[in-house]
C-alpha positions in Angstrom: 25.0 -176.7 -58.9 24.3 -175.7 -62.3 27.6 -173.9 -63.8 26.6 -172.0 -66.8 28.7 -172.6 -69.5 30.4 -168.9 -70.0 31.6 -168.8 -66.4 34.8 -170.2 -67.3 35.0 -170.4 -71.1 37.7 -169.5 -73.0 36.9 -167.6 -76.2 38.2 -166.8 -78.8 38.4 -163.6 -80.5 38.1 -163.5 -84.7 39.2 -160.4 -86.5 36.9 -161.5 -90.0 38.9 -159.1 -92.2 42.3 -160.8 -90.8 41.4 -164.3 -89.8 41.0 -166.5 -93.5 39.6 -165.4 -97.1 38.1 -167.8 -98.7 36.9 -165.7 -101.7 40.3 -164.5 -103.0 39.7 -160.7 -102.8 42.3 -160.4 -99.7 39.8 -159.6 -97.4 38.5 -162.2 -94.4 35.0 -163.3 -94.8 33.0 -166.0 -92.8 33.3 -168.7 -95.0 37.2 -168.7 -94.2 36.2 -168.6 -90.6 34.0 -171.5 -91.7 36.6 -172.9 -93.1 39.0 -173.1 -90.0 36.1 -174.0 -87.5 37.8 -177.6 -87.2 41.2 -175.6 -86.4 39.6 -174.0 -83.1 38.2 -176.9 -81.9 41.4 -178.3 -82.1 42.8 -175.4 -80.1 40.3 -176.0 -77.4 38.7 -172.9 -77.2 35.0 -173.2 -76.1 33.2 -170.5 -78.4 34.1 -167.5 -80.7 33.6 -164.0 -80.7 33.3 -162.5 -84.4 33.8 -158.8 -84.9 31.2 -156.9 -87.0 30.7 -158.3 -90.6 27.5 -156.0 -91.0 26.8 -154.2 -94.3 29.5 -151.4 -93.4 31.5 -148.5 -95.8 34.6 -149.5 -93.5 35.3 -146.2 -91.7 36.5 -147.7 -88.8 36.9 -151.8 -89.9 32.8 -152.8 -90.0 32.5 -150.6 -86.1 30.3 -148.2 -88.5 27.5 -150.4 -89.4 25.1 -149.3 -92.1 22.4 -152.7 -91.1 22.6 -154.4 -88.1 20.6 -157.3 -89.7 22.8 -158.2 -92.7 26.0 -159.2 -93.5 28.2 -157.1 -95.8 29.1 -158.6 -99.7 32.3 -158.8 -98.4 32.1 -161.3 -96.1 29.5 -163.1 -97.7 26.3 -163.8 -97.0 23.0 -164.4 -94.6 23.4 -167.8 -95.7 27.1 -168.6 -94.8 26.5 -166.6 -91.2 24.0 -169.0 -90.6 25.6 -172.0 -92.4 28.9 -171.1 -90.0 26.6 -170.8 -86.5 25.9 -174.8 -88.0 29.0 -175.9 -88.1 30.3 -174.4 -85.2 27.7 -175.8 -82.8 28.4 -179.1 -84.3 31.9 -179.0 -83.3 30.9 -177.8 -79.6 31.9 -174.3 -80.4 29.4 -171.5 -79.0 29.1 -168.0 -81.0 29.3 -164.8 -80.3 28.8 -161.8 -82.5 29.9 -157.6 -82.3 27.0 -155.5 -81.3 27.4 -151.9 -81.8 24.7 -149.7 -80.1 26.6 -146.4 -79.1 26.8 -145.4 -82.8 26.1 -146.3 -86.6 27.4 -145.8 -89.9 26.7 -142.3 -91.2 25.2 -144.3 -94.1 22.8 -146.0 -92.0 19.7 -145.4 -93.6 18.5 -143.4 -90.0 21.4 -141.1 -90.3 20.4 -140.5 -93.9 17.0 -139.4 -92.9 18.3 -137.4 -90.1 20.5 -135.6 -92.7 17.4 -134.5 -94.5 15.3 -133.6 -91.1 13.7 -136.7 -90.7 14.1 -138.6 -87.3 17.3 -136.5 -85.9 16.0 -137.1 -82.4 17.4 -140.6 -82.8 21.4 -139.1 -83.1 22.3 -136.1 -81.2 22.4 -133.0 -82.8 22.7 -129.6 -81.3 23.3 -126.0 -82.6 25.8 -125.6 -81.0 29.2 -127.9 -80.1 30.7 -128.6 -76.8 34.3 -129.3 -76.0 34.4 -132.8 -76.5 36.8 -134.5 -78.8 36.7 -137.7 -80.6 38.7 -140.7 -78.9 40.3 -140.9 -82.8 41.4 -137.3 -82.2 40.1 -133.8 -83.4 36.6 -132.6 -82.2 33.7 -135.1 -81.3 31.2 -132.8 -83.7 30.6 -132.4 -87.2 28.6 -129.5 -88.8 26.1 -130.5 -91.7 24.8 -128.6 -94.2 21.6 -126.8 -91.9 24.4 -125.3 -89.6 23.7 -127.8 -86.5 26.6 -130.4 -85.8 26.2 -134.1 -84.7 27.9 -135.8 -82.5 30.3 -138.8 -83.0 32.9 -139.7 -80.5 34.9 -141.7 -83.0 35.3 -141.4 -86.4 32.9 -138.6 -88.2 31.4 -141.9 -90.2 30.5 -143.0 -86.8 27.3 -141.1 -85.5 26.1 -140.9 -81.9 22.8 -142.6 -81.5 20.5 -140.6 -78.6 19.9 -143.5 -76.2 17.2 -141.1 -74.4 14.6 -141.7 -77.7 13.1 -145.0 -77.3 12.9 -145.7 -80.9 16.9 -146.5 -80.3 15.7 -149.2 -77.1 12.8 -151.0 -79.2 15.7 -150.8 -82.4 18.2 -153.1 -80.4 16.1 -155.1 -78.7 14.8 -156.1 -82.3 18.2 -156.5 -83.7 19.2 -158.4 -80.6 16.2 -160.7 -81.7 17.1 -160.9 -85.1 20.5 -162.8 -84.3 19.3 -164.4 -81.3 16.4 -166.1 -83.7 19.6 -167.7 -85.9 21.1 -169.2 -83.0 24.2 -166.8 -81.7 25.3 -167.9 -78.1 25.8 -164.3 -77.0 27.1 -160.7 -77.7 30.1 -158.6 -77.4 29.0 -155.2 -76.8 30.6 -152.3 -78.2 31.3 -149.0 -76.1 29.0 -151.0 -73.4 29.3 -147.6 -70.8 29.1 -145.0 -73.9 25.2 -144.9 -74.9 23.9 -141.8 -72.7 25.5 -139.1 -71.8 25.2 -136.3 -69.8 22.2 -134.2 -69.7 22.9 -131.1 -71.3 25.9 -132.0 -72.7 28.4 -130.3 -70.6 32.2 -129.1 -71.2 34.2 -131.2 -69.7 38.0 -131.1 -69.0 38.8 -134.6 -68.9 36.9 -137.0 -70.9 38.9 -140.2 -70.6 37.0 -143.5 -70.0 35.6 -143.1 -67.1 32.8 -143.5 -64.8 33.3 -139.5 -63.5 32.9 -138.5 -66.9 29.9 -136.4 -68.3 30.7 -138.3 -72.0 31.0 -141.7 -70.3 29.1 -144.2 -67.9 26.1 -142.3 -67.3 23.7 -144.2 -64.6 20.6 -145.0 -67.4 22.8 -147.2 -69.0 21.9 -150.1 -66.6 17.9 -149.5 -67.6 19.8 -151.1 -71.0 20.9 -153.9 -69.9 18.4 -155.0 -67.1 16.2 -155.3 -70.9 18.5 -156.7 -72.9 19.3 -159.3 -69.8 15.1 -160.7 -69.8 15.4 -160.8 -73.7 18.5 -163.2 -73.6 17.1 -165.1 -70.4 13.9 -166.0 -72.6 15.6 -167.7 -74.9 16.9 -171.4 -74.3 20.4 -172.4 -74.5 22.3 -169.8 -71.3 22.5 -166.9 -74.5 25.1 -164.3 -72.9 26.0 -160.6 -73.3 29.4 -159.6 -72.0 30.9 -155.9 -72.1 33.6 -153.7 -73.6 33.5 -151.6 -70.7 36.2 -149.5 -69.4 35.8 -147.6 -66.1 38.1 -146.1 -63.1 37.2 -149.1 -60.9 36.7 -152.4 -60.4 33.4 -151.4 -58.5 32.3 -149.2 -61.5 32.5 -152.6 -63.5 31.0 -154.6 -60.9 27.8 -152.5 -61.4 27.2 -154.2 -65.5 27.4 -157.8 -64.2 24.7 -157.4 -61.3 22.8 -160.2 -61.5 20.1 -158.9 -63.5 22.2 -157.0 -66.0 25.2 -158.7 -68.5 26.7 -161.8 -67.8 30.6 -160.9 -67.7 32.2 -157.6 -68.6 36.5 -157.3 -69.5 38.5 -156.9 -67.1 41.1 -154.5 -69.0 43.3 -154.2 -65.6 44.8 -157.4 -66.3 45.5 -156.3 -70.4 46.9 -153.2 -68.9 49.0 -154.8 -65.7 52.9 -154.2 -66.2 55.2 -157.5 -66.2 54.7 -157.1 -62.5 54.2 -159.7 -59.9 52.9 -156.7 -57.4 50.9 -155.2 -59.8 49.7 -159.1 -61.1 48.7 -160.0 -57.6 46.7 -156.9 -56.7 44.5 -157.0 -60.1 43.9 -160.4 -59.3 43.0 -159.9 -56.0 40.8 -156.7 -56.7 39.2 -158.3 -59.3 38.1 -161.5 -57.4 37.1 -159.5 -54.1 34.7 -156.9 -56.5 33.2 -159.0 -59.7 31.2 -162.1 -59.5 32.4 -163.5 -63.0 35.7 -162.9 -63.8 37.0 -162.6 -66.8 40.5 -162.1 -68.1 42.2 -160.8 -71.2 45.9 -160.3 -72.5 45.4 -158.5 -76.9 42.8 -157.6 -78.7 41.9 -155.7 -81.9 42.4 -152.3 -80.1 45.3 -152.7 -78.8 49.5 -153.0 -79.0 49.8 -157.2 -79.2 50.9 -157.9 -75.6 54.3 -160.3 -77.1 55.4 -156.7 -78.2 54.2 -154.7 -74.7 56.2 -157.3 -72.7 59.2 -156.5 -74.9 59.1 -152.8 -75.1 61.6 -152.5 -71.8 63.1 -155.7 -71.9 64.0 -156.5 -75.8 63.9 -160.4 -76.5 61.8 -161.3 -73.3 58.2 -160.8 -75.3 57.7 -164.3 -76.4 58.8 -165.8 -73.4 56.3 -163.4 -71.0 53.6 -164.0 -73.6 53.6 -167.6 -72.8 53.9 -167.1 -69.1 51.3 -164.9 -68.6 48.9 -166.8 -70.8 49.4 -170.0 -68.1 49.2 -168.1 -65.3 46.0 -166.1 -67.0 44.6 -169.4 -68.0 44.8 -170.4 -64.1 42.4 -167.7 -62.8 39.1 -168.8 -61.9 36.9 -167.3 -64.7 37.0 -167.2 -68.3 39.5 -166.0 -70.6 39.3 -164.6 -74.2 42.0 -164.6 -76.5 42.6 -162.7 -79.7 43.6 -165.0 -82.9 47.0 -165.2 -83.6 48.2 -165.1 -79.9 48.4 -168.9 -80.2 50.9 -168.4 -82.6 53.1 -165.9 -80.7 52.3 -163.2 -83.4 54.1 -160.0 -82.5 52.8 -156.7 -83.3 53.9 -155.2 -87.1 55.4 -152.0 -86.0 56.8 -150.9 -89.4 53.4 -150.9 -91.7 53.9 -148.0 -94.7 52.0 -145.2 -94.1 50.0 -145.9 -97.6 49.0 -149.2 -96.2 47.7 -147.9 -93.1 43.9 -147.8 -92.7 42.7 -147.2 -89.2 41.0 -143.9 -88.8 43.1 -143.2 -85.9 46.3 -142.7 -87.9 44.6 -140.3 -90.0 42.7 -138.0 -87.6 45.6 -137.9 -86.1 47.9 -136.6 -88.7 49.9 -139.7 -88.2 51.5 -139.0 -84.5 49.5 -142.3 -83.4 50.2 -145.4 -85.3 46.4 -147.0 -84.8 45.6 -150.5 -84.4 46.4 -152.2 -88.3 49.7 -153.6 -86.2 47.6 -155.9 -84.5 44.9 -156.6 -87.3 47.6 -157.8 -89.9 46.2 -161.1 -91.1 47.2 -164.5 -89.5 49.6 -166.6 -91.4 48.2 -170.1 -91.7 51.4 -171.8 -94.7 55.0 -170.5 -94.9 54.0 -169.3 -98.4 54.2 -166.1 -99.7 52.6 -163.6 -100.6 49.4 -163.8 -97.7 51.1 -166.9 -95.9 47.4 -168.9 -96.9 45.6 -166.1 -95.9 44.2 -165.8 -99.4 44.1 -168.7 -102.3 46.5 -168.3 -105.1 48.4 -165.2 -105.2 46.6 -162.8 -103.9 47.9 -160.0 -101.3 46.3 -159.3 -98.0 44.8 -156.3 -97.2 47.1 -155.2 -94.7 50.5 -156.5 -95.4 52.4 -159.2 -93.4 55.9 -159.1 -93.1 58.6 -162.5 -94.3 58.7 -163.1 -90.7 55.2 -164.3 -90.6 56.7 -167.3 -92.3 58.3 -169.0 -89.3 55.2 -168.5 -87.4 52.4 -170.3 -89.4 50.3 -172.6 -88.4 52.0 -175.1 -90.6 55.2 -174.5 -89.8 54.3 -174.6 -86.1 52.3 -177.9 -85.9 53.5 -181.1 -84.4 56.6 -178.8 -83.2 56.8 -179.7 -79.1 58.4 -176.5 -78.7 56.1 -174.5 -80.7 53.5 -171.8 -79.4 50.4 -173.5 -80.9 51.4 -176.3 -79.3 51.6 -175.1 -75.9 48.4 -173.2 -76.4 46.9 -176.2 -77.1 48.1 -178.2 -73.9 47.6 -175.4 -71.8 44.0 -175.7 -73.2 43.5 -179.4 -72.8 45.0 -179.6 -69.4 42.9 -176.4 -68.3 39.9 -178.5 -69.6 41.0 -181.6 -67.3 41.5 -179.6 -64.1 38.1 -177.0 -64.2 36.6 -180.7 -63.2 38.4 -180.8 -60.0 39.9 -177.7 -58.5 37.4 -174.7 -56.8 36.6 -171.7 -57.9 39.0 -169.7 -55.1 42.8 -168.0 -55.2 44.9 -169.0 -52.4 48.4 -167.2 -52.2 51.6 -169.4 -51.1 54.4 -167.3 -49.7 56.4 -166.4 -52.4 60.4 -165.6 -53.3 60.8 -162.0 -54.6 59.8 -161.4 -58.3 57.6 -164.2 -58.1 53.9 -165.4 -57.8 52.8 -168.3 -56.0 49.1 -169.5 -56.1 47.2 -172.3 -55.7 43.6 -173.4 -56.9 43.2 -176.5 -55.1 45.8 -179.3 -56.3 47.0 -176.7 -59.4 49.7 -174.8 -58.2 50.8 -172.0 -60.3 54.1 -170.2 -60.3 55.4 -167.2 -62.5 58.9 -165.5 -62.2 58.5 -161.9 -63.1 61.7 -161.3 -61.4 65.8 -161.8 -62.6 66.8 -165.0 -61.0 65.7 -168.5 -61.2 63.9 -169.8 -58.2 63.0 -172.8 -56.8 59.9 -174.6 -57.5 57.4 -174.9 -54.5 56.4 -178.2 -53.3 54.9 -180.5 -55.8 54.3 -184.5 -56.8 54.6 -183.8 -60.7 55.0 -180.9 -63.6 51.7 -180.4 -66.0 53.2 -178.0 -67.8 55.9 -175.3 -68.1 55.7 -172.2 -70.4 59.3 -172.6 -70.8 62.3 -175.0 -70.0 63.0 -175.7 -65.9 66.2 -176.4 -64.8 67.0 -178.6 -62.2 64.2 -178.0 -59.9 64.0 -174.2 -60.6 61.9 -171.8 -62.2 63.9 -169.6 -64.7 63.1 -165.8 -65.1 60.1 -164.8 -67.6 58.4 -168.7 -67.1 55.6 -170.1 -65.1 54.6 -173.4 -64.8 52.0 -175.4 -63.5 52.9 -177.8 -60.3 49.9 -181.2 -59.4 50.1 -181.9 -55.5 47.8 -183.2 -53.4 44.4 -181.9 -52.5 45.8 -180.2 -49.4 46.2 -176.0 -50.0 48.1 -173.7 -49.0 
């Protein structure tokens, strides 16, 4: 059986503007990702995602692209994209980059026709506005200088694009080409459900993300991908698309990763699961009963670090949950995608200035949300200040990092047994190992309160979500524990994974 390579890869999400800046302006660019390629394969991580680095003004961190077929001065070049793609195929890492078709920069050149009457079919303008309000907060609609308003369900740099005018299909499907021609792997697709919406454009009273929604998951959209699905299956090499999709079931999601449409979609019930061994078991359950290819995620660049979620009703258990629910995520059949800086146990930076701030969604909303520069704060790679090797010399990061960063830098946490990169990279190594000999199936043990008990073959896998330390299920030897064991028993906020023989439970 031929397993394609994405079906259980584990990827690895780079923030450019946060990862490593190579060019001393305190900004990321790709040839710091360059740079640290040899630092990921170490890690074990199989391929990388890179969020836009497209010519962009930065309304809403490069998610407003001015050209989809360039690569903004500030992360470099055509030439170090493609020189990185290189490198990181000759270390056996695969590449995936940010597509972003629901909307464009208002400074795409398009949009700047559009504002002078020229091709407005291709964005959605009307006369008049409906209801609908940005996801950033404040009204989805902006009125130009004719009298008719467009629509943009972000940030007001961050035009709609009318899916229903085929000059948008034969757009994409070029662009898709364009990168596909200098070797990406795959794509991460923006807003995946977002590109038509309703005819007619109704009020709505609820337009959260979901499939019952007028703004949101209209049916066309899978005419999208069935296209975009025979463009990536014509090229050599298993080239991928998986979605940022978020719907009101696991059935809705099941729909984008038929077999003729993308490859894998998130699965953001498991991101949004509480510390839970109920709630752990039934996403797992739901999701392997409903989606072909599984695929599992704990942070990202949208959201609250999941070190500080964990923590937010039980102070000083975040670390400790962080590492137990990245074993027993990295257990699931399926891949996995993690968000740089995980590895390191970064927590979220909760007390940013409000002059340092620059996510849109702080500022349309007057500053009642905080926005996501909490989890794009840069990665500290040395204890020294003031970037923590982010930048050369002395130069400051764009989003400040607080002295704590210190203690958690790569350098300070290499070679340490104890250490969170560590473990990440023996979970890795040891989930390489066993993907060779254990199936593609869930099998449930009977468990003790608070905890979860599953096998996958020989791999056991236990977490204790619960208050009391438990004893270990049968076993013939420990491959690894996301925390000390005591005596033969599982402590609270720990998993670990048990080797027995090929019997199951």
């Amino acid at each position: 059986m031929n397993i394609p390579w994405w079906r259980d890869a584990v990827v690895y999400e780079i923030y450019v503007r946060s990862f490593a800046d190579a060019s001393g302006d305190g900004v990321g660019d790709l040839p710091g990702v360059r740079e640290r390629l040899p630092y990921l394969r170490d890690l074990g991580v199989d391929a990388i995602w890179l969020t836009p680095f497209y010519p962009s003004p930065m309304a809403d961190g490069g998610y407003d692209v001015a050209d989809y077929r360039g690569v903004d001065p500030l992360f470099g070049t055509l030439a170090d994209f493609e020189a990185l793609v290189t490198d990181a195929h000759g270390l056996g890492l695969r590449v995936l980059v940010d597509i972003v078709p629901n909307h464009s920069s208002s400074e795409h050149a398009w949009f700047q026709a559009a504002l002078r009457g020229d091709g407005r079919d291709r964005y959605v303008f009307r006369d008049r506005p409906n209801n609908w309000q940005s996801t950033f907060g404040g009204p989805a609609w902006t009125q130009v200088e004719d009298g008719q308003y467009y629509l943009h369900l972000f940030a007001p740099g961050q035009p709609d694009f009318n899916w229903r005018n085929p000059e948008v299909h034969a757009e994409f499907l070029d662009v898709l080409r364009f990168w596909l021609d200098r070797g990406v792997d795959g794509f991460r697709i923006d807003v995946a459900m977002g590109l038509y919406k309703a005819e007619g454009l109704p009020d709505v009273g609820d337009q959260s993300f979901t499939t019952s929604s007028p703004v949101w998951g209209q049916p066309e959209v899978h005419g999208v991908y069935r296209d975009w699905r025979r463009l990536l299956d014509a090229y050599p090499g298993e080239r991928m698309a998986v979605g940022e999709v978020w719907t009101d079931s696991l059935e809705d999601l099941a729909r984008y990763v038929r077999p003729d449409e993308l490859h894998q979609s998130f699965n953001f019930a498991w991101l949004e699961a509480p510390w839970s061994p109920t709630a752990f078991r039934k996403v797992i359950d739901d999701t392997l009963s409903t989606v072909p290819f599984a695929t599992w995620v704990l942070s990202n660049h949208d959201v609250v670090r999941h070190r500080t979620r964990y923590e937010t009703a039980d102070p000083g258990t975040g670390l400790a949950r962080a590492r137990a629910a990245l074993l027993t995520m990295l257990a699931l059949p399926g891949s996995a995608y993690l968000y740089q800086g995980e590895e390191l146990g970064l927590p979220e930076v909760t007390d940013l200035p409000a002059e340092a701030r620059q996510d849109p969604v702080f500022f349309q909303s007057e500053g009642k949300l905080p926005g996501r520069d909490g989890c794009r704060v840069p990665i500290p790679w040395t204890v020294d200040p003031p970037s923590h090797g982010f930048s050369p010399g002395g130069v400051e990061p764009w989003l400040p990092q607080p002295a704590t960063f210190a203690e958690l830098s790569v350098d300070k946490q290499e070679g340490d047994s104890d250490s969170t990169l560590e473990f990440y990279r023996r979970a890795l190594a040891i989930r390489r190992d066993l993907l060779r000999r254990i199936p593609y199936t869930v099998e449930w043990l009977d468990s003790p309160e608070g905890v979860l008990f599953f096998t996958r073959g020989p791999l056991i896998c236990a977490i204790n979500c619960g208050t009391h330390a438990v004893p270990l299920p049968g076993h013939d030897s420990v491959l690894l524990a996301s925390g000390p064991l005591r005596r033969g028993m599982l402590p609270p906020d720990t998993a670990v994974w048990l080797e027995r023989g090929s019997q199951t439970g």
